[in-house]
FIRO-892266 format. One line per field, with one value per residue (C-alpha): residue number from 1; x, y, z. Coordinates in steps of 0.5 Angstrom, whole numbers, plus 500, padded with zeros to 3 digits. Example, Ala and Ser with C-alpha at 12.3 -4.5 7.8 and 13.67 -1.06 7.14 Angstrom:
2
num c(1, 2) .
px c(525, 527) .
py c(491, 498) .
pz c(516, 514) .
END
This chain:
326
num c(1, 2, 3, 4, 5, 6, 7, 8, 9, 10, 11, 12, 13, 14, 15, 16, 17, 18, 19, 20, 21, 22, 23, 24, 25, 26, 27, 28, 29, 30, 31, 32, 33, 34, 35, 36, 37, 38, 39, 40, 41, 42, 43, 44, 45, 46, 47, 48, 49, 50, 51, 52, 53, 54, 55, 56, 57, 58, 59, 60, 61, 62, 63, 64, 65, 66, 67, 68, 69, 70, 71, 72, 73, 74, 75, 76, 77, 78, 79, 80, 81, 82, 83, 84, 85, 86, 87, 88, 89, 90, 91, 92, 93, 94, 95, 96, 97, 98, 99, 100, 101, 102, 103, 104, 105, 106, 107, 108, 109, 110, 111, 112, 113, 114, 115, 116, 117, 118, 119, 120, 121, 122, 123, 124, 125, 126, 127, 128, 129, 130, 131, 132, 133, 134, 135, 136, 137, 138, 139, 140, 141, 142, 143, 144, 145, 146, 147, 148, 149, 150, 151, 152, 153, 154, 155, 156, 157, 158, 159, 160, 161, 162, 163, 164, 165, 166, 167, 168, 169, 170, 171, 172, 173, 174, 175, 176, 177, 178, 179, 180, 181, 182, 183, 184, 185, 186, 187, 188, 189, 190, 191, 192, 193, 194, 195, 196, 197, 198, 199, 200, 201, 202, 203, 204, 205, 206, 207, 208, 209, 210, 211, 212, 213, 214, 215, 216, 217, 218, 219, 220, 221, 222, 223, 224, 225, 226, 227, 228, 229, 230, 231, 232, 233, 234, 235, 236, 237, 238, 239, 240, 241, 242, 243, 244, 245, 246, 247, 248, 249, 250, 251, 252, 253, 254, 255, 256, 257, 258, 259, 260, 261, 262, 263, 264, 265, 266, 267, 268, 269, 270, 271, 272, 273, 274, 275, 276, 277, 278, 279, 280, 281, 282, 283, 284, 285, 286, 287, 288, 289, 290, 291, 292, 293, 294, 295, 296, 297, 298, 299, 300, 301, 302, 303, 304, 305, 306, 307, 308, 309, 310, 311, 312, 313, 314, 315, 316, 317, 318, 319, 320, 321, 322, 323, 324, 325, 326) .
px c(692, 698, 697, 702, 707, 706, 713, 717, 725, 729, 736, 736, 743, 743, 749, 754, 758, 765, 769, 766, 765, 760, 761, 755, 754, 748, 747, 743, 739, 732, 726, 718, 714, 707, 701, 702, 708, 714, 722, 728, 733, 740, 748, 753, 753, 754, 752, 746, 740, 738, 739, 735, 729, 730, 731, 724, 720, 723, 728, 735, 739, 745, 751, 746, 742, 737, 742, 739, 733, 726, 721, 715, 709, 701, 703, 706, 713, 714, 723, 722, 716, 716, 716, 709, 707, 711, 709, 702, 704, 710, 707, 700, 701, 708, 711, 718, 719, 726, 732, 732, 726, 729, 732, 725, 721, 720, 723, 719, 713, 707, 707, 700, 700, 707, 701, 695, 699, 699, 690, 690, 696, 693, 686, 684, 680, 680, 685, 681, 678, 685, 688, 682, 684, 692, 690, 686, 693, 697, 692, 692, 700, 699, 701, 697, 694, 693, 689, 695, 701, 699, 700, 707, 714, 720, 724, 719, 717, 721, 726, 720, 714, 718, 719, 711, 710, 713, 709, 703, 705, 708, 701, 696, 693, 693, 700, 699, 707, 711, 719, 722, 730, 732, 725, 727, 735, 737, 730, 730, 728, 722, 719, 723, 718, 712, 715, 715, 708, 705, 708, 705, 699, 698, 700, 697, 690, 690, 694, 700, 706, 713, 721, 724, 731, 735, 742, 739, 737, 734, 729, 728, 728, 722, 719, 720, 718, 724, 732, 735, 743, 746, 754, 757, 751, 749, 744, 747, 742, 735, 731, 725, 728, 728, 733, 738, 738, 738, 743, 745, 749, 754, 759, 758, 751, 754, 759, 753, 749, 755, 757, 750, 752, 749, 744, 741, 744, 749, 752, 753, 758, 763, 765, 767, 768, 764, 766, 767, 768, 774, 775, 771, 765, 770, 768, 764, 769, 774, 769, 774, 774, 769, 766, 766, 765, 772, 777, 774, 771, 775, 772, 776, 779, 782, 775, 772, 778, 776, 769, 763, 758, 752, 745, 744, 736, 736, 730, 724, 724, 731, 738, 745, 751, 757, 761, 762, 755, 755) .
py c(813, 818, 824, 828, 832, 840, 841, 835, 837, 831, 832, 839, 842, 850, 851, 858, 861, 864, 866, 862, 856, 853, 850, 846, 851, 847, 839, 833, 836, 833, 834, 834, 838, 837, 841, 844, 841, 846, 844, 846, 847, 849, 850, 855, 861, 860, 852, 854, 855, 861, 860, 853, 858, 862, 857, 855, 862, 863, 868, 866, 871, 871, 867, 863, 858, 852, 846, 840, 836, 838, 842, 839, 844, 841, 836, 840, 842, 849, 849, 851, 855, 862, 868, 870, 863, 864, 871, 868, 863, 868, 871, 868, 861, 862, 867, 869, 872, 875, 875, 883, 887, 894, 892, 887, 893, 898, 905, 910, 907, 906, 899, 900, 900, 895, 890, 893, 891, 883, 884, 888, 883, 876, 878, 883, 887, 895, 900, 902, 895, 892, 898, 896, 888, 892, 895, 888, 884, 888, 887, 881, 881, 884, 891, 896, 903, 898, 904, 910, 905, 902, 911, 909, 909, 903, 907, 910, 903, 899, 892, 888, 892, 891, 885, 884, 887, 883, 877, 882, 881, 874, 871, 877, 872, 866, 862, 854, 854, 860, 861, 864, 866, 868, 871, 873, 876, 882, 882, 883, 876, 878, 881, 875, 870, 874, 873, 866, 866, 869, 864, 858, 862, 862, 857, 853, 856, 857, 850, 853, 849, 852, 852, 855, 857, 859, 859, 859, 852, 854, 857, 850, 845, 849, 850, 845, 837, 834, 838, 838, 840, 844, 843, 846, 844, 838, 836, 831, 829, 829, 826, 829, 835, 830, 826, 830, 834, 828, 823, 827, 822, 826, 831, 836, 836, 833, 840, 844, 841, 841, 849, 850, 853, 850, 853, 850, 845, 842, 849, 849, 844, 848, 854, 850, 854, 854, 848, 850, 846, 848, 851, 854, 853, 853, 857, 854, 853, 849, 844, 838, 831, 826, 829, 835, 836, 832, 836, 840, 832, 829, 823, 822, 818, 817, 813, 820, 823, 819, 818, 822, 818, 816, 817, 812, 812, 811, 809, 811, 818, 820, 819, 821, 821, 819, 813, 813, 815, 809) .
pz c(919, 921, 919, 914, 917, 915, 913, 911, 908, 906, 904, 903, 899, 900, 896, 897, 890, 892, 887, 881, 886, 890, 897, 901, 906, 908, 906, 907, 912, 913, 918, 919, 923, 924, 925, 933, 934, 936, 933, 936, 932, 936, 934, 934, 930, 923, 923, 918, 922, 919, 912, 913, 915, 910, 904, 907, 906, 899, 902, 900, 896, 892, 894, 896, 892, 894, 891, 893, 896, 897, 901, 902, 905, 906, 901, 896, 893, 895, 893, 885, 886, 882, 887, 885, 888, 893, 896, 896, 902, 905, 911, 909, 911, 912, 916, 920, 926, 924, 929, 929, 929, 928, 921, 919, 920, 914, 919, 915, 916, 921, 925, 924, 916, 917, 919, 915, 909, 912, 911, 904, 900, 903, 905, 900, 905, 904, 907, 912, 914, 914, 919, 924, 923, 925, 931, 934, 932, 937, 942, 941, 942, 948, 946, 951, 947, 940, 938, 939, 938, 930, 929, 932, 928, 930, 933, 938, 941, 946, 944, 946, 943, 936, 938, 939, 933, 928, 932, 930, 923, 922, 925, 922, 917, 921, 919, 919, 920, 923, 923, 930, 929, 935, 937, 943, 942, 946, 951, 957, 961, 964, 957, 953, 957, 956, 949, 948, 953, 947, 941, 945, 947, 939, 938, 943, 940, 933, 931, 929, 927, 930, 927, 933, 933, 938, 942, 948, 950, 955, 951, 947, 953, 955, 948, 944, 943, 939, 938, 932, 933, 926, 926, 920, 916, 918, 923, 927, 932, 932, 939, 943, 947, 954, 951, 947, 954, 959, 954, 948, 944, 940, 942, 940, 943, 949, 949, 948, 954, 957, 956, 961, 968, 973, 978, 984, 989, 984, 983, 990, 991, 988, 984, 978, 971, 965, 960, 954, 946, 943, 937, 932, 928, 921, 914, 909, 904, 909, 912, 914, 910, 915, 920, 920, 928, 929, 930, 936, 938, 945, 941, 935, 931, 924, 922, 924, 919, 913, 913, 914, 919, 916, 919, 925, 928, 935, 940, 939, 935, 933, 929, 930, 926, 930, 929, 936, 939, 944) .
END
C-alpha cells in the first residue's frame, strides 16, 4: 500500500484584491510531498513561491487571500481552518525558515526566550525548562557557546548565527514539514553549505519533510529529489531534479538551466556570456492570454497566444504545460 503524501495541494487559487478587483496571483497549482522528501520549487522573483509557502502556514494577509483549491496536511484539510486551530499546527508541526532573519526575529528580545517560546506555546513546558529546551536547540544548529548566546539579541549575532537561529525555532517542536525560503540568501557560501548540511542533517534524522525554495538551482540540484518550476503563478514543470536539469521540457525551465555559468572544462572552450531569457516576469493584473510565459518564449506561437496549455504528464514521475514540449 503507497503511503499518503504529507502535504497534498491540488488546484491551489490564491487571489490578490487591487482596487475592488481580484487577480489570480497564484493559480491551478498542484503538488504532494511525502515524509523525507525534499521538493524544490524554482522561478524568478515574483513567480508566487513565496505567497504559495505562506498560504501553506496560514500567513497570508490582506490583499492576498486563498480563492481556491485545498490544502491537505496528514489527511486533513487545513485551508479554512480558523486561526486558533491553525496556530496549534504553525511552528509546531509546520514550521517556516523565512527568506530574512533579521526582520523574522523579534529585535527586542533574547533569541533565547524567541525559541523558549516555541516549547512553552506547543509543549506546555515552564519558563525555566523551556529556556533549558532553548539552549539544547541552538547546540543542536551548531551554535558555539549555546549557553552565552540564547542571552543574545538579533543584531548582536552574525547573518549565519541568525540564520541558525531560525532553524533553531522552526525545528524546536520537531516539525513534520518545514518550509525553507530562500533559507540561505545573503550568506557566505562556506556558511550557506553548513546551512543546508544542517537542513539535510535534521531532516535525514527526524523524517522531516522539506518545500525548499530557492534562485539558486544549485542549491535545489544538490537538495531536492523532484523540481517544480513556478512562472507567473503557475507550476509549469514538475519531474525529478536529474531530469528537469539533464532535459528540461519547457522553456522556460530550458532558460533557467540554460542561465548557469559554466565551470569546468566546458568553460574552457571559451569565454562565452551568460545567456539570459528576455523580459520580465509580468505584474499580476496584466498576466498575458494563453500561456503566460509566450511572450518571452523563442518557441511560440499563435496557439501559445490563444490557448493556455493544459497539464501533460510526462515519463515516470512529472508533467509539463507546453504545447510544444517535444
Amino acid at each position: 500500500m503507497t503511503e499518503q503524501p504529507l502535504l497534498e495541494v491540488e488546484n491551489l487559487r490564491i487571489d490578490l484584491a487591487v482596487a475592488g478587483k481580484r487577480f489570480a496571483a497564484v493559480q491551478d497549482v498542484s503538488f504532494t510531498i511525502r515524509r523525507g522528501e525534499t521538493l524544490g520549487l524554482v522561478g524568478e522573483s515574483g513567480c508566487g513561491k513565496s505567497i504559495t509557502a505562506l498560504s501553506l502556514i496560514g500567513l497570508l494577509r490582506d490583499p492576498l487571500m486563498i480563492g481556491g483549491g485545498t490544502i491537505r496536511f496528514a489527511g486533513r484539510e487545513i485551508q479554512n481552518l480558523s486561526a486558533a486551530e491553525m496556530r496549534k499546527l504553525r511552528g509546531n508541526r509546520i514550521s517556516m525558515i523565512f527568506q530574512e532573519p533579521m526582520t523574522a526575529l523579534n529585535p527586542l528580545s533574547p533569541v533565547g526566550r524567541q525559541i523558549a517560546e516555541m516549547f512553552v506555546l506547543h509543549k506546555g513546558v515552564g519558563w525555566k525548562e523551556a529556556e533549558s529546551l532553548a539552549v539544547e536547540a541552538l547546540a543542536s544548529v551548531r551554535v558555539p557557546a549555546p549557553e552565552r548566546r540564547v542571552k543574545d539579541y538579533p543584531h548582536q549575532l552574525s547573518g549565519g548565527m541568525r540564520q541558525r537561529v531560525m532553524i533553531a525555532i522552526a525545528l524546536a517542536c520537531g516539525p513534520d514539514l518545514l518550509l525553507a525560503d530562500e533559507p540561505t540568501t545573503a550568506l557566505d557560501v562556506t556558511v550557506q553549505a553548513e546551512i543546508l548540511d544542517l537542513i539535510r542533517e535534521l531532516s535525514a534524522a527526524k523524517g522531516t519533510a522539506v518545500l525548499m525554495i530557492s534562485h539558486d538551482l544549485g542549491l535545489i540540484a544538490n537538495m531536492c529529489r523532484r523540481v517544480g518550476v513556478m512562472y507567473a503563478g503557475k507550476l509549469v514543470e514538475e519531474r525529478p531534479a536529474e531530469d528537469v536539469f539533464r532535459s528540461p521540457s519547457h522553456p522556460y525551465t530550458s532558460g533557467l538551466v540554460a542561465s548557469l555559468p559554466l565551470l569546468g572544462a566546458r568553460a574552457r572552450h571559451g569565454r562565452q556570456r551568460l545567456k539570459e531569457i528576455t523580459g520580465v516576469v509580468p505584474p499580476v493584473s496584466a498576466f498575458p492570454a494563453g500561456c503566460r510565459f509566450n511572450p518571452r518564449c523563442y518557441a511560440a506561437t499563435e496557439l501559445c497566444r490563444m490557448d493556455d496549455p493544459g497539464v501533460t504528464p510526462l515519463g515516470g514521475d512529472g508533467f509539463v504545460r507546453c504545447h510544444h514540449h517535444e
